[in-house]
Residue, then its C-alpha position, 0 to 999 in steps of 0.5 A: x190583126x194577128x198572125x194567125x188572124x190575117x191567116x184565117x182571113x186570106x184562106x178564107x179570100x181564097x178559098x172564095x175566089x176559088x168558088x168564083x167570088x163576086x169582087x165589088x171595089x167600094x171606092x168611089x169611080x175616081x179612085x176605081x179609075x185610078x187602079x182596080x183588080x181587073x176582076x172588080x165592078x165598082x160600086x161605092x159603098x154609099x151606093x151599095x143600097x141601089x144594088x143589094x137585092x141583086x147582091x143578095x141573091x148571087x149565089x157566089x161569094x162576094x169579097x169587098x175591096x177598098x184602099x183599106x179596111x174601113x169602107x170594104x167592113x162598112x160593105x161587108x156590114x152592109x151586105x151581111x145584115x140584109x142576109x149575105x152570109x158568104x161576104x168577105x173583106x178583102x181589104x185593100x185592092x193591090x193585096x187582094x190582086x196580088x192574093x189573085x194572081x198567086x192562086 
């Protein structure tokens, strides 16, 4: 990713905290158990089906996070083909809880 790329992506990340973000981490309940942003439910992306139509239809922004890109993208994909417009990747968890409280 290029400078100016990571850029856009975190103001991005802030500005939908700012909006009140509805953060999802993707990992599985072990790894969540292991260390999450204390704002996050927790809901693996292989189970992300079970909840999109309640996901779709919150009004507020949505930023996935894993422990890196691949499963928080995946999330993203998921959630942006069944409509969510305002989904964002958040990447790994650590980043995205630093990116939190520097707000």
């Amino acid at each position: 990713m290029g400078f100016l790329s990571f850029l856009f992506k975190k103001n991005n990340l802030k500005d939908a905290l700012k909006k009140g973000a509805f953060i999802i981490d993707v990992r599985t309940p072990q790894e969540y158990d292991n260390g999450h942003t204390p704002d996050a439910i927790n809901i693996p992306v292989d189970r992300l089906a079970i909840q999109i139509d309640r996901l779709t239809a919150l009004k507020q922004p949505i930023i996935c996070c894993s422990n890196q890109d691949e499963r928080s993208s995946k999330a993203v994909a998921i959630l942006k083909s069944k409509g969510k417009k305002d989904v964002y990747n958040g990447g790994g968890w650590k980043a995205l809880y630093e990116l939190q409280k520097n707000l």
